[in-house]
MILUM-547982 format. One record per residue (C-alpha): residue number from 1; residue in three letters; x, y, z. Coordinates in steps of 0.25 Angstrom, whole numbers. Each point is the difference from the previous one (the first is absolute). Layout:
+-----+-----+-------+-------+-------+
|   n | res |     X |     Y |     Z |
+-----+-----+-------+-------+-------+
| NUM | ala |     X |     Y |     Z |
...
+-----+-----+-------+-------+-------+
***
This chain:
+-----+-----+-------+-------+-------+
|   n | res |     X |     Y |     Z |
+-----+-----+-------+-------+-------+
|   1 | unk |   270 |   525 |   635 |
|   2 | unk |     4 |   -15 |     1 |
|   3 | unk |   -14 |    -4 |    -5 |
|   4 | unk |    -1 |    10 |   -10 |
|   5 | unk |    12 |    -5 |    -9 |
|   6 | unk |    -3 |   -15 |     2 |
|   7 | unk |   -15 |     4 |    -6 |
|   8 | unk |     9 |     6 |   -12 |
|   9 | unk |     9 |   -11 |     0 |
|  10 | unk |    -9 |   -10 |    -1 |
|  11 | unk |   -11 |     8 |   -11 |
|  12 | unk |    13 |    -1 |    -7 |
|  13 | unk |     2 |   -12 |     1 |
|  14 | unk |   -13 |    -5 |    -5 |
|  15 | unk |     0 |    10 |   -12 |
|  16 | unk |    12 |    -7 |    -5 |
|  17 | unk |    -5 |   -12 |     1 |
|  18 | unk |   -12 |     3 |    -7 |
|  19 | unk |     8 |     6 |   -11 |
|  20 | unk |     9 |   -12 |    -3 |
|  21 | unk |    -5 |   -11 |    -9 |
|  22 | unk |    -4 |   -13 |     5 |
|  23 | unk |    12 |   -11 |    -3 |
|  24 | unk |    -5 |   -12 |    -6 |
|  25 | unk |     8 |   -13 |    -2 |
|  26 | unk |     1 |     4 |   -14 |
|  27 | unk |     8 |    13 |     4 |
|  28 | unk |     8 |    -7 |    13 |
|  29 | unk |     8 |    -7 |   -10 |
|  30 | unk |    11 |    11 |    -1 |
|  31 | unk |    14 |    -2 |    -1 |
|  32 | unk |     2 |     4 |    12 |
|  33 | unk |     1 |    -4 |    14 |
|  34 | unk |    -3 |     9 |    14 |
|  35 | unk |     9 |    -2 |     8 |
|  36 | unk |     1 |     3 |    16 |
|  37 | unk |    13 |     4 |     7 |
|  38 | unk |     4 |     6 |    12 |
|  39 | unk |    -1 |    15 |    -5 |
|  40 | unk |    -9 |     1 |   -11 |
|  41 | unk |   -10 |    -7 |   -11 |
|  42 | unk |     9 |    -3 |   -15 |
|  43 | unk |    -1 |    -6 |   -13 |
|  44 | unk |     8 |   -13 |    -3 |
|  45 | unk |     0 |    -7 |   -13 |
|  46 | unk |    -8 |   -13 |     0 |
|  47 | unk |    12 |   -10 |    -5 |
|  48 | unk |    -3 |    -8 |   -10 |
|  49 | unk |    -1 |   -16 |     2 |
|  50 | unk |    15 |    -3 |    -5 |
|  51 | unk |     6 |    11 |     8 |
|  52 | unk |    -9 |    -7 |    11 |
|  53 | unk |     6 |   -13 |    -2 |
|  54 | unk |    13 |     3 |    -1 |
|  55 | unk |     1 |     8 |    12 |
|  56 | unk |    -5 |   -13 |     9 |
|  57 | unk |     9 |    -8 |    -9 |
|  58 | unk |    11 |     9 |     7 |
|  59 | unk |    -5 |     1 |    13 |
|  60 | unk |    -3 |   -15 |     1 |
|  61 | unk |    17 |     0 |    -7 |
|  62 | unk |     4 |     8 |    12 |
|  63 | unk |    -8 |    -9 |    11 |
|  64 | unk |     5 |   -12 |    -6 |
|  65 | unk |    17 |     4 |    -2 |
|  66 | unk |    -1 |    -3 |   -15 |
|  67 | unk |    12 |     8 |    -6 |
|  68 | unk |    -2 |    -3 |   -14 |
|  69 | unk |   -16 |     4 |     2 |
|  70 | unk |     2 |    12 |     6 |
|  71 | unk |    10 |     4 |   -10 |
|  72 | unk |    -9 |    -4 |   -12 |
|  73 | unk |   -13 |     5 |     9 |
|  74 | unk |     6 |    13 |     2 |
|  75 | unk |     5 |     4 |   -13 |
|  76 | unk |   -15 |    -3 |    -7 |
|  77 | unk |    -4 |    10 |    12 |
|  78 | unk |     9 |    11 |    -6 |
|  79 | unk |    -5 |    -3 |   -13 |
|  80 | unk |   -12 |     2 |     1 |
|  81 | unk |    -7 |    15 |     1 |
|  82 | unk |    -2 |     1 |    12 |
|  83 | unk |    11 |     7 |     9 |
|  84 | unk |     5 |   -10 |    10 |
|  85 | unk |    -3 |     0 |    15 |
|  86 | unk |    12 |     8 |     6 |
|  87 | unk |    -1 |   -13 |    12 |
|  88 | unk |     3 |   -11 |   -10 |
|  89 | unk |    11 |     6 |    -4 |
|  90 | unk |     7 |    -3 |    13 |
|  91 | unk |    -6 |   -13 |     0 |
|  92 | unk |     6 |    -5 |   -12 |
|  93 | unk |    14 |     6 |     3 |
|  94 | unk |    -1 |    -8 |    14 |
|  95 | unk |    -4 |   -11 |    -8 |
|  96 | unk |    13 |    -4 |    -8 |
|  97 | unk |    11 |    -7 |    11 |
|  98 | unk |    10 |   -10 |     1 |
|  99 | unk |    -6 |   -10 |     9 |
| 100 | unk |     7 |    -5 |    11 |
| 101 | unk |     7 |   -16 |    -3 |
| 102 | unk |    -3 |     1 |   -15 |
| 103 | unk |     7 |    -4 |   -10 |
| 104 | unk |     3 |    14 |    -9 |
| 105 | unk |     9 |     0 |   -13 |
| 106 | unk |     6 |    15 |    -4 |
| 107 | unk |   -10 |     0 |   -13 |
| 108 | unk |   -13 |    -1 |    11 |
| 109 | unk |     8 |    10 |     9 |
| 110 | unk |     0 |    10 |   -10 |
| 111 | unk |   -14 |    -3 |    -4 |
| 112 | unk |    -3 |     4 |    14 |
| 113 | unk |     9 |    14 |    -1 |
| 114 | unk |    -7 |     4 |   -12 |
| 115 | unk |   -14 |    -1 |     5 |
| 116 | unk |     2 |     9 |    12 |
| 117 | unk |     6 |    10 |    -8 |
| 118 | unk |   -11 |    -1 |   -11 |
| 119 | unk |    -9 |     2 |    14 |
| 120 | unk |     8 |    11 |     5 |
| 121 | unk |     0 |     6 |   -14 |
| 122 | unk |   -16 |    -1 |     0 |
| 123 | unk |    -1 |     5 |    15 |
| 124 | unk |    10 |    12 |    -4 |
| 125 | unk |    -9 |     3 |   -13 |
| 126 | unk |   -12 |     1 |     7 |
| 127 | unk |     6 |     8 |    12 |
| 128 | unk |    -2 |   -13 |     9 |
| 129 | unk |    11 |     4 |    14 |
| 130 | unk |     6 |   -14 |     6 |
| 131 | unk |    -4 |    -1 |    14 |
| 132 | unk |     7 |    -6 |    10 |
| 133 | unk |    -4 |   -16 |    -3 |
| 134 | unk |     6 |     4 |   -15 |
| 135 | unk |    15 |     3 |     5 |
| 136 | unk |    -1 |   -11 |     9 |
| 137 | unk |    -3 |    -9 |   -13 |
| 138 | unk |    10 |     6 |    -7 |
| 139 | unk |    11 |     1 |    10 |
| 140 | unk |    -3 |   -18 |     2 |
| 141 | unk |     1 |    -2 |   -14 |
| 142 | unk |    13 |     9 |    -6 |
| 143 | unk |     6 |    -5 |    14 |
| 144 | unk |    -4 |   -14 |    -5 |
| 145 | unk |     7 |     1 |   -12 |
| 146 | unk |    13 |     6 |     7 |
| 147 | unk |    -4 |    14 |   -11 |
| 148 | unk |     7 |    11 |    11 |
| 149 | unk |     0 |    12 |   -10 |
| 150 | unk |   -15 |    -1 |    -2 |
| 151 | unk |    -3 |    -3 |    16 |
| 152 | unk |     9 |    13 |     2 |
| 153 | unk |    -9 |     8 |   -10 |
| 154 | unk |   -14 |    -4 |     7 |
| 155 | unk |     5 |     2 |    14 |
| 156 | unk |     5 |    16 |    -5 |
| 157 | unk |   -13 |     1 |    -8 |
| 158 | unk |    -8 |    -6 |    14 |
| 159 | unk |     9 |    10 |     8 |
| 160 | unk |    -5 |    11 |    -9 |
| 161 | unk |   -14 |    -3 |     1 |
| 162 | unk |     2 |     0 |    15 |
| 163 | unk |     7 |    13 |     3 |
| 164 | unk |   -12 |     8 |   -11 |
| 165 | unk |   -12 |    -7 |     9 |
| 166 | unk |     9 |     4 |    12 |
| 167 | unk |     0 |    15 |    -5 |
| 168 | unk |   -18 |     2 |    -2 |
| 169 | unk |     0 |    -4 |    14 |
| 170 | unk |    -6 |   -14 |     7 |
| 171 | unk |   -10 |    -7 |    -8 |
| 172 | unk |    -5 |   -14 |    -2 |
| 173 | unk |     3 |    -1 |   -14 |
| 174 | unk |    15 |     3 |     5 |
| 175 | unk |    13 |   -11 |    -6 |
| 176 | unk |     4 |    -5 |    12 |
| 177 | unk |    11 |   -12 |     0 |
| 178 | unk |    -1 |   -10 |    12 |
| 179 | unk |    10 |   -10 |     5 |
| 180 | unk |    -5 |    -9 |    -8 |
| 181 | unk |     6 |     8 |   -12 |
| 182 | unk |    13 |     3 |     4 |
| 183 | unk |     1 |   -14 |     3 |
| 184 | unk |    -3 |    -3 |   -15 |
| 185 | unk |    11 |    11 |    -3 |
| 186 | unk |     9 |    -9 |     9 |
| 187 | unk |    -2 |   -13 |    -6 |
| 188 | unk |     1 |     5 |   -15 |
| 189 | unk |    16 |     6 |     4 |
| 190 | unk |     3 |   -14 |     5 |
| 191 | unk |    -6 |    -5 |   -11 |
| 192 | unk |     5 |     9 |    -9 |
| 193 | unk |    15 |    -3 |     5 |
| 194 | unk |     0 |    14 |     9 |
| 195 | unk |    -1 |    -4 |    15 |
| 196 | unk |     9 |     9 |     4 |
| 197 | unk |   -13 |    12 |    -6 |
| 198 | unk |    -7 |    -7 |    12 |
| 199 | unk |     5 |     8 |    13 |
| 200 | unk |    -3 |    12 |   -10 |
| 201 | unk |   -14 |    -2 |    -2 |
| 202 | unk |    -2 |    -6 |    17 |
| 203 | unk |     4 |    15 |     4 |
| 204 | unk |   -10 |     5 |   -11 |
| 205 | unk |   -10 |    -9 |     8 |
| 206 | unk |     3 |     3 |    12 |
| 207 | unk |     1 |    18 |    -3 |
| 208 | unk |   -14 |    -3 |    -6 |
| 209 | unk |    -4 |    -4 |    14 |
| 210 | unk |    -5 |   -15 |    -4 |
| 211 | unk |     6 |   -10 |     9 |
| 212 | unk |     6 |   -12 |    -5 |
| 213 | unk |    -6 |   -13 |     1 |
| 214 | unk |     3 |   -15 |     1 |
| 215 | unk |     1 |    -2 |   -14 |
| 216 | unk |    10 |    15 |     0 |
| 217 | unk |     8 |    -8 |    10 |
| 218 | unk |     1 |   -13 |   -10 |
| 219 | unk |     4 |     9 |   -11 |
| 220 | unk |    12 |     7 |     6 |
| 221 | unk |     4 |   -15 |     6 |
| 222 | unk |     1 |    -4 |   -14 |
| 223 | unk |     6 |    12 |    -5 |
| 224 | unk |    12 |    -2 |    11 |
| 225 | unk |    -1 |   -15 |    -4 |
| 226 | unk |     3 |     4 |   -17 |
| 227 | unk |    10 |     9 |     4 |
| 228 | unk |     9 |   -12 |     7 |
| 229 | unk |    -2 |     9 |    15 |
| 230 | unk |    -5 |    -9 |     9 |
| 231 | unk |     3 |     8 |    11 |
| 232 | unk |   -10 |    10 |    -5 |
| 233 | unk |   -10 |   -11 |    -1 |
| 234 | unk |     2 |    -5 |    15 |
| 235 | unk |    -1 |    14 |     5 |
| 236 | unk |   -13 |     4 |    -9 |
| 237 | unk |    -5 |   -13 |     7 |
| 238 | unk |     4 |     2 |    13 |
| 239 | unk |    -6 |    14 |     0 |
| 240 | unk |   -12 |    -4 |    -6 |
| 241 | unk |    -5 |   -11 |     9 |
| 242 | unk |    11 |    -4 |    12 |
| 243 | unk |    -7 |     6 |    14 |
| 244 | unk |    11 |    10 |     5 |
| 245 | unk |     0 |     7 |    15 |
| 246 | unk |    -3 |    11 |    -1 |
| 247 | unk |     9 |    10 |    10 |
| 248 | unk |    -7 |    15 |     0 |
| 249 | unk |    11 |    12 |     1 |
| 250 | unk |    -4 |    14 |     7 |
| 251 | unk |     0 |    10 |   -11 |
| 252 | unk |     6 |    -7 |   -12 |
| 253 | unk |    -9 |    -4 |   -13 |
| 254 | unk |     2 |   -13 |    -6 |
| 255 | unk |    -4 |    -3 |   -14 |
| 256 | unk |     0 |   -17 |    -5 |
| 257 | unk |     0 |    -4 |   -13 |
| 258 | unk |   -15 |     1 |    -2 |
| 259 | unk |    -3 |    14 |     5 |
| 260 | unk |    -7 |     9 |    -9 |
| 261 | unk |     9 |    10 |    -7 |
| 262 | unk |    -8 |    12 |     6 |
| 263 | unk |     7 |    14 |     5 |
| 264 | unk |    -2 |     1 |    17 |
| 265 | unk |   -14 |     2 |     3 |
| 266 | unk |    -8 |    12 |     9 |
| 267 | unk |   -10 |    -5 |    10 |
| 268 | unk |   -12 |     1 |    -9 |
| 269 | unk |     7 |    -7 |   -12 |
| 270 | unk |     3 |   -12 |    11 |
| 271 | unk |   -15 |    -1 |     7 |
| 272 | unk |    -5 |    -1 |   -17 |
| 273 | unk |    12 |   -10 |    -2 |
| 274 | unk |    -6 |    -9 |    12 |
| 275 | unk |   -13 |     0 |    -4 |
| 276 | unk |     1 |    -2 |   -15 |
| 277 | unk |    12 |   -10 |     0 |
| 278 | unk |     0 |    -8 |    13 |
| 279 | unk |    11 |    -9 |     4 |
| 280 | unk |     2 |   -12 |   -11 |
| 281 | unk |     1 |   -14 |     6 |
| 282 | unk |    14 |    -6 |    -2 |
| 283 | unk |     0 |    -7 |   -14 |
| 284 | unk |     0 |   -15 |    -2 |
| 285 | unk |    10 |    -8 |   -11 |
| 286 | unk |    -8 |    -7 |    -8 |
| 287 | unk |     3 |   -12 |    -9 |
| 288 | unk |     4 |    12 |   -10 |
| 289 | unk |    11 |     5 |     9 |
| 290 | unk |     6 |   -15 |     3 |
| 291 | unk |     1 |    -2 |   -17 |
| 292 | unk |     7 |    15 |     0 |
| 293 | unk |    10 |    -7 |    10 |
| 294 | unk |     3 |   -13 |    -5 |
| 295 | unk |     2 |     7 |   -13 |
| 296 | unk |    10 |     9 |     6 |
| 297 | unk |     8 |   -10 |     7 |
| 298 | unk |    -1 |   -11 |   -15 |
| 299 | unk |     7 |    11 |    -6 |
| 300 | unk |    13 |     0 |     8 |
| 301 | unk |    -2 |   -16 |     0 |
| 302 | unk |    -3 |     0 |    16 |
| 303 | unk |    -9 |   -14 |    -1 |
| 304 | unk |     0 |    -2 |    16 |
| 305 | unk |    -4 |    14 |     2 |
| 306 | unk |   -12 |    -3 |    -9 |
| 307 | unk |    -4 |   -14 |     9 |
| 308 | unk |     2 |     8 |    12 |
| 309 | unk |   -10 |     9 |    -5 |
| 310 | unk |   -10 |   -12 |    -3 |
| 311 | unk |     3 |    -8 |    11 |
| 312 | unk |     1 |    12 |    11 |
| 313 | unk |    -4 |    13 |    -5 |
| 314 | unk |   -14 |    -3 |    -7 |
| 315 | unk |    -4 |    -7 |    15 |
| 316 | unk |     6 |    11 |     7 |
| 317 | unk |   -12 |     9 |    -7 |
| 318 | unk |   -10 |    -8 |    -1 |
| 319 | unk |     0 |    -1 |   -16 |
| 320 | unk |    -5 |   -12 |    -7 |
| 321 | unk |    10 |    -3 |   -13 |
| 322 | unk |    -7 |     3 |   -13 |
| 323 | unk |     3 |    -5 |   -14 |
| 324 | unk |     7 |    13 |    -1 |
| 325 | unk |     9 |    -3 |     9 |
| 326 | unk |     2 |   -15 |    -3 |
| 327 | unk |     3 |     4 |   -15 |
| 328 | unk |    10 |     9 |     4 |
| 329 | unk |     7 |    -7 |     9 |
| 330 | unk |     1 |   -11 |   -11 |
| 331 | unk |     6 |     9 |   -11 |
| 332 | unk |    12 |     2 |    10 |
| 333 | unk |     2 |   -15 |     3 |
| 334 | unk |    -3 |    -3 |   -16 |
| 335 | unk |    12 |    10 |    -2 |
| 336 | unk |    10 |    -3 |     9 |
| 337 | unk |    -3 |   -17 |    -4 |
| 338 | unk |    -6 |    -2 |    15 |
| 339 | unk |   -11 |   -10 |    -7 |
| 340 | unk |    -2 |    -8 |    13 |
| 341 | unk |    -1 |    13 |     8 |
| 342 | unk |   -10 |     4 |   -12 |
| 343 | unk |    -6 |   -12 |     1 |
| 344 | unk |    -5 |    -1 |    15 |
| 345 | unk |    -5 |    14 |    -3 |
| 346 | unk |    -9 |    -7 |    -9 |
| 347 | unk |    -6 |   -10 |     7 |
| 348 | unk |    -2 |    11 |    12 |
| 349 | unk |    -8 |     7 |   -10 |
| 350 | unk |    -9 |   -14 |    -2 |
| 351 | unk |    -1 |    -4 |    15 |
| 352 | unk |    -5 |    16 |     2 |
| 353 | unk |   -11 |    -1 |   -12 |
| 354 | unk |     7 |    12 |    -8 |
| 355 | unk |    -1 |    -6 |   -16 |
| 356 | unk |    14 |     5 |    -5 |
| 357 | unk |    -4 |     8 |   -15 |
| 358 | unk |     8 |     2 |   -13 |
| 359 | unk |    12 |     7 |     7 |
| 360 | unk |     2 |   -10 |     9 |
| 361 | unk |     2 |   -10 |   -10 |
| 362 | unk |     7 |    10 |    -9 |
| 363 | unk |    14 |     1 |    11 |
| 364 | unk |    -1 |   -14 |     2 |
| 365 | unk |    -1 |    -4 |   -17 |
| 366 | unk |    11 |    10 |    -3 |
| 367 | unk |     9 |    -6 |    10 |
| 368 | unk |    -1 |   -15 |    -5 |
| 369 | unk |     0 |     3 |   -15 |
| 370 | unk |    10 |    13 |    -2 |
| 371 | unk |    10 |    -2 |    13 |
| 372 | unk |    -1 |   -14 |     3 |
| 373 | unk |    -4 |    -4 |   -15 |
| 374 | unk |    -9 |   -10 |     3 |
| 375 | unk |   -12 |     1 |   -11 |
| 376 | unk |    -4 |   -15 |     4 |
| 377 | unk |    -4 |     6 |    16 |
| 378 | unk |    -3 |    12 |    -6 |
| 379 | unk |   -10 |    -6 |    -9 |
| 380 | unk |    -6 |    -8 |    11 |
| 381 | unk |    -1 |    14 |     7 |
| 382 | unk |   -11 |     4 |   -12 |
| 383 | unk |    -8 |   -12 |     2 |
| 384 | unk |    -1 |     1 |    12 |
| 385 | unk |    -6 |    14 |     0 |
| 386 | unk |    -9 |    -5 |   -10 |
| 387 | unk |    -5 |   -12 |     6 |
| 388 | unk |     0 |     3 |    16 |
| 389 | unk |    -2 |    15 |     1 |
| 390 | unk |    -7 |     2 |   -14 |
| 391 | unk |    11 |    12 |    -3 |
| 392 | unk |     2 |     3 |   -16 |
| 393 | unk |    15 |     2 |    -1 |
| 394 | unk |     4 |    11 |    -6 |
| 395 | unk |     6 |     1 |   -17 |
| 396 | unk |    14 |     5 |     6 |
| 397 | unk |     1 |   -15 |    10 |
| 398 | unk |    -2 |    -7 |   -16 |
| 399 | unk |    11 |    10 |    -7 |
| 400 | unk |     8 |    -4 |    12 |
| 401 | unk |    -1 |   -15 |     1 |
| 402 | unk |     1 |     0 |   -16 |
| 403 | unk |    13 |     5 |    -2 |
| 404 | unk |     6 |    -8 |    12 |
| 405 | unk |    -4 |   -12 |    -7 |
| 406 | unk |     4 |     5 |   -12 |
| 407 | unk |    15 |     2 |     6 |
| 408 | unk |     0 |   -13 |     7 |
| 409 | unk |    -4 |    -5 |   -14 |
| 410 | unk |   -12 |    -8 |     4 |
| 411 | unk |    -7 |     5 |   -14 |
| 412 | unk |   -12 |    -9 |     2 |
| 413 | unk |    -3 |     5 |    13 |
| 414 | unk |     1 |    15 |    -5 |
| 415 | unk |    -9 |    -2 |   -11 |
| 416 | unk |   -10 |    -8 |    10 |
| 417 | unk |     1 |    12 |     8 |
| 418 | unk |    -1 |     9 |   -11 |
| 419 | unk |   -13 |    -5 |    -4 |
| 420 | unk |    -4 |     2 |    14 |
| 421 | unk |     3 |    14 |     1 |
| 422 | unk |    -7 |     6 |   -14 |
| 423 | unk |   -13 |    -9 |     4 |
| 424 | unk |     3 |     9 |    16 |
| 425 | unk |     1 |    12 |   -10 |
| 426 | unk |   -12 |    -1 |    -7 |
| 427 | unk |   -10 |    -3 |    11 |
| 428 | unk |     6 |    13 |     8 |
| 429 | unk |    -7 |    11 |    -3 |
| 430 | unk |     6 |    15 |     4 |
| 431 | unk |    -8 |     7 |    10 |
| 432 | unk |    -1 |    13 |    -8 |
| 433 | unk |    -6 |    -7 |   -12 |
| 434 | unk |   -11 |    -7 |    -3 |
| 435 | unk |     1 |   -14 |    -2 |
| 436 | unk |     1 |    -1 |   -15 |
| 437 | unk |     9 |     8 |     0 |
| 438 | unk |    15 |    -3 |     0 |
| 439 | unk |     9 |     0 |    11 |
| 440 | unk |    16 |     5 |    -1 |
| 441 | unk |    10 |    -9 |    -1 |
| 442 | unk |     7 |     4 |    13 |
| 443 | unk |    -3 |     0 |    14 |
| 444 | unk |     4 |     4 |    13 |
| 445 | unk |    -3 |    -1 |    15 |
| 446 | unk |    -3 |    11 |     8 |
| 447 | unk |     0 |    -4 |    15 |
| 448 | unk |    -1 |    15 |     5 |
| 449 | unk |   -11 |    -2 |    13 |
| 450 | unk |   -11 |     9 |    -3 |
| 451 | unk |    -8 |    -4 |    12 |
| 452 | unk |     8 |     6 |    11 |
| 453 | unk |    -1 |    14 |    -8 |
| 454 | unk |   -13 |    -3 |    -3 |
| 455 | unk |    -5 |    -1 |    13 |
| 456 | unk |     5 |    15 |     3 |
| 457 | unk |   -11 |     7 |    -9 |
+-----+-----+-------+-------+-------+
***
């Protein structure tokens, strides 16, 4: 039987074969391409040359973090004829950030805004669903920008998305938030002014069955820390990373602050528990956690508190001070007037080989020309960033200087400076644009520490 139907298989085979014509290189040449996938054999348009070279043009846009050429890259894509690959859609959208110590004015922030909503419009028109990676993007960039209402409206439309997947059962195509997005969520309400939405969205967290992490634990310090409790921050740190004897009771449950918000467990829901979430290792404070403290503690004007952290604490656990923590510990000397204390600070950063950055300078510039009204330090201040750490000071520091000198009436000195400032304006270019093309008259400082979240993906 078996060698029977292979006869007729393969006779078969052979008469079709006979049957079809021969191709040549005259008749391969067909607007088409085969193409092989995991199911089955299909037709896919050859694209032409330009759609070709743009589509590396983008790729290479992407690779390289060019803003302003994926933007321009992207938009030749949809304007050509053929349809967009639904992957790039997503690549562009994750494209367009604020980047992390870069100076942003409203008009470039709004540039930012309307291209990931032209994306998502795009994403939405060619029924393109947002992962996981896209909320996340979202929920760091609205929180950024301090834009609670639309952060609020993709967490309810991520929330949605969730419970639908939830409904067809478990798949690997399911929307499933980590602890990484909630603490996205958490940072965009203390961005966003709403500190007190944090607590709220831990117990989210924590019903959802992800266990907090280090970064979790840095968040709800400084959420305690905006609120002015600084009770709640010792206690979340305590909790968090203080070893405590443990005394075990006969017969009575004790829950900690961490546990999971699950309902009391049988035998086989337990033995499933162990295997598939062992024991997590007690967590460590990072340099993250320390910034979070000193923070706390600068805002109810407690300056020995924040030494003892430096000179005790960070010992105490092992953790080397970082620029982060440095640069915060300056802004709180800067602004209560404690320059010597602010001072040996810095020099502590130079004996430790840390390179202090734009912030630093920014506390320390501020506090000479607008509180102690100085523009003659405050202008030494600017060469030196120039001439020892090659820093480029920022168009606000010029404005600044300017109208000090202009109040002092040292008119001579404010045109000097003034000339300074628009040859400064002219060579900066914005990181969104390409360089011919103009860059807005007014800048910011965005300080928010991306590396720490970063580092949670």
């Amino acid at each position: 039987m078996f060698n029977s139907r292979h006869a007729m298989l393969f006779r078969a085979t052979a008469r079709i074969a006979t049957t079809q014509p021969r191709l040549t290189p005259a008749t391969t040449a067909l607007p088409f391409r085969m193409t092989h996938s995991a199911s089955s054999l299909r037709l896919r348009p050859v694209e032409s040359p330009a759609v070709a070279k743009a589509t590396r043009s983008f790729r290479d846009a992407v690779r390289k973090r060019n803003q302003a050429a994926v933007w321009n890259t992207y938009n030749t894509l949809l304007n050509d004829k053929v349809k967009v690959p639904k992957g790039y859609h997503a690549l562009a959208l994750q494209s367009f950030r604020l980047k992390a110590l870069v100076a942003y004015g409203p008009e470039e922030i709004e540039t930012v805004k309307e291209r990931l909503l032209f994306v998502l419009n795009e994403m939405e028109k060619d029924n393109v669903p947002l992962d996981i990676r896209d909320y996340n993007h979202l929920f760091e960039f609205f929180g950024r920008t301090g834009d609670w209402e639309a952060c609020t409206r993709y967490w309810n439309q991520m929330q949605a998305r969730c419970a639908e997947d939830a409904a067809h059962g478990p798949s690997l195509s399911a929307l499933l938030p980590t602890a990484y997005t909630y603490n996205l969520y958490m940072r965009a309400a203390i961005a966003s002014g709403r500190s007190d939405q944090v607590f709220g969205i831990l117990k989210d967290m924590r019903h959802a069955g992800i266990q907090p992490n280090v970064f979790t634990v840095d968040t709800l310090i400084e959420a305690h820390g905006q609120l002015d409790d600084l009770k709640g921050v010792e206690r979340v740190f305590r909790d968090a990373f203080e070893k405590k004897a443990v005394v075990k009771k006969k017969n009575k449950k004790t829950f900690s602050f961490w546990t999971l918000n699950t309902t009391a467990p049988d035998t086989l829901t337990h033995h499933v528990r162990q295997q598939l979430m062992p024991k997590q290792p007690r967590m460590k404070p990072t340099a993250h956690t320390f910034v979070a403290l000193i923070d706390a503690y600068g805002r109810q004007r407690q300056l020995d508190e924040i030494n003892q952290i430096y000179r005790q604490m960070l010992p105490t656990y092992n953790v080397q001070p970082t620029l982060a923590v440095y640069n915060s510990m300056i802004r709180w000397y800067c602004q209560y007037s404690q320059l010597d204390r602010a001072r040996r600070l810095f020099y502590d950063m130079e004996r430790a080989g840390i390179k202090p950055n734009l912030i630093t300078f920014n506390y320390i510039f501020r506090h000479e020309a607008l509180r102690e009204q100085n523009p003659w330090r405050a202008e030494a201040l600017l060469d030196m960033m120039r001439k020892i750490y090659d820093l480029q000071p920022v168009q606000s520091m010029y404005r600044a200087l300017i109208k000090v000198y202009n109040r002092k009436n040292r008119e001579d000195d404010a045109d000097r400076l003034f000339q300074v400032y628009m040859a400064a304006k002219e060579s900066s270019s914005s990181p969104l644009s390409s360089p011919s093309s103009p860059s807005p008259s007014s800048t910011t400082i965005t300080s928010h520490s991306s590396s720490s979240s970063s580092s949670q993906q």
